[in-house]
N, C-alpha and C positions, 0 to 999 in steps of 0.2 A: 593813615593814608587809606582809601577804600576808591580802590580804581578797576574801572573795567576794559581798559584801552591797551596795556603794556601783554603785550605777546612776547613769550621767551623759549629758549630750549633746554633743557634740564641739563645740569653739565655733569651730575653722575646718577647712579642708581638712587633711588632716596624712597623713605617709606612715605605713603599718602594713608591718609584716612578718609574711607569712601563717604561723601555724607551724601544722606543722612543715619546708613547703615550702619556707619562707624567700622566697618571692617576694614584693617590693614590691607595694603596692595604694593607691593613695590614697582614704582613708577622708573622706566628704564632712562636710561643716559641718551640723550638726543632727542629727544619725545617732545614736540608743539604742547607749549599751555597758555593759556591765558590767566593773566594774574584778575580775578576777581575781590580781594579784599585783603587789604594787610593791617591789620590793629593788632594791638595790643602783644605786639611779638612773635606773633601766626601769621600762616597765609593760607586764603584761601585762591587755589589754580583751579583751572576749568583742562580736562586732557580728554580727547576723543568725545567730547557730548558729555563728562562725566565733574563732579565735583569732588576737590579732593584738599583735606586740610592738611598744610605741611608746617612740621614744627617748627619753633624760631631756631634751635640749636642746628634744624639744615636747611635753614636759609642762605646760603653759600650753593646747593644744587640749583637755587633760579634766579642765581647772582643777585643775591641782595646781602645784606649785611648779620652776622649774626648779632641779635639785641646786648647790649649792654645789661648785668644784673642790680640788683636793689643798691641802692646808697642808704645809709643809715647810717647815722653817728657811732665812733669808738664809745666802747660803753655805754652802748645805749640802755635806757629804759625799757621796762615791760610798757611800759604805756607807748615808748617810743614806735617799741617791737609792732605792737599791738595796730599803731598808725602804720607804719610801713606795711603792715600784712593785708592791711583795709587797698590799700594803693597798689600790692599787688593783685589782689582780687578786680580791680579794675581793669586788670591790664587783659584777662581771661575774658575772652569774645565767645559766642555760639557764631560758628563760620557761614550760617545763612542769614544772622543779623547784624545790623552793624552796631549792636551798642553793646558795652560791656554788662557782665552777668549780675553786676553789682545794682546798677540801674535799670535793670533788668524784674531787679527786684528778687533774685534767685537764693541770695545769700540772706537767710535768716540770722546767722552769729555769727564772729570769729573772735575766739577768748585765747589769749596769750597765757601761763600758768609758767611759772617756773620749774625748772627738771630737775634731773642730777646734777652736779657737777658746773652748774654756772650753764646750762642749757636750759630751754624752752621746746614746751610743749604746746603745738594750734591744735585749738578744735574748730572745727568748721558745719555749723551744719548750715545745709543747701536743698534746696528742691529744683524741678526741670518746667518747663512750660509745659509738659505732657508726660505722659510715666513711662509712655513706649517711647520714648524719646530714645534714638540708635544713638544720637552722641553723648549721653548720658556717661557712659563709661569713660568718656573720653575727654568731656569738660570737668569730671570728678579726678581725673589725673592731672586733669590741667592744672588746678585750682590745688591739689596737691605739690604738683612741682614749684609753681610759682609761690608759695609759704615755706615750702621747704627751701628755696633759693637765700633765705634771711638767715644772717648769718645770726648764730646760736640755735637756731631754732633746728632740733636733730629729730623734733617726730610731728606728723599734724596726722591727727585723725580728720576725715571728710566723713559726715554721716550724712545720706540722702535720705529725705523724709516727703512724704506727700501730704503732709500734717502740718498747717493747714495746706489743702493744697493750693496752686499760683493762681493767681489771677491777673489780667492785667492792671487792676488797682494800685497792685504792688510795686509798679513800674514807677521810675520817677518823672515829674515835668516832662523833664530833657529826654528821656527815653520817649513817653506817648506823643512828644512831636516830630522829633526825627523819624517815628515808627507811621505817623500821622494818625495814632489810635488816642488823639487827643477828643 
């Protein structure tokens, strides 16, 4: 859903993430926002002239539902794992674009490896659209929590690289038309 119309009040204290600064703020209980964008288990609100991305686990502060996590088969495979964690990676939006980071072209890898003990290990490496990019920190936790949400999967390493660095070539179809950088 990616809406600019739904006006709400925040029904308790909740953290924001300023974009594009990425600096934490905690946004107070009763505060006007406007919901500008919900994919992928995020929202991005608009509060006093300011944008602020709020995670899916407190989406319940601007009444909306907390997301549902991955489905994957009992005893799945690493190949299984491997797909589910590509799917989660889709699900990880930058909060001033509406497409995911995957079509985005942002995600260079993600290798599933088996751990200790019947556990799995992700690597992920990912690059930003720009290097000063403020949500950088904050799309690399993203794209960590959302692999880490797979069940077996107990570590993912995120490595950020500028090597090569993005382009929008890298983007897919579907991203440079929605984006209209077709």
């Amino acid at each position: 859903m990616n809406t600019s119309t739904d006006v709400l009040t925040l029904t308790r204290d909740v953290i924001g993430v300023l974009i594009p600064q990425g600096t934490r703020v905690e946004l107070p209980e009763g505060a006007s926002a406007q919901l500008t964008q919900a994919l992928g288990g995020s929202f991005t609100i608009q509060v006093e002239g300011h944008l602020f991305r709020i995670d899916g686990k407190d989406a319940d502060s601007i009444g909306k539902e907390v997301p549902d996590g991955p489905e994957v088969p009992d005893n799945a495979t690493d190949k299984e794992i491997e797909a589910a964690a590509w799917k989660q990676l889709k699900t990880c939006y930058d909060p001033e674009i509406p497409v995911n980071i995957v079509d985005l072209g942002l995600i260079y890898s993600c290798v599933i490896e088996p751990s200790d003990a019947g556990k799995r290990r992700a690597t992920v490496r990912m690059t930003l659209t720009a290097p000063g990019c403020g949500m950088g920190d904050i799309l690399v936790a993203d794209v960590k929590s959302k692999v880490e949400a797979l069940p077996t999967v107990d570590e993912v390493d995120v490595e950020l690289t500028f090597d090569p660095p993005w382009t929008q070539d890298m983007m897919s179809e579907e991203a440079r038309l929605m984006t209209g950088m077709f």
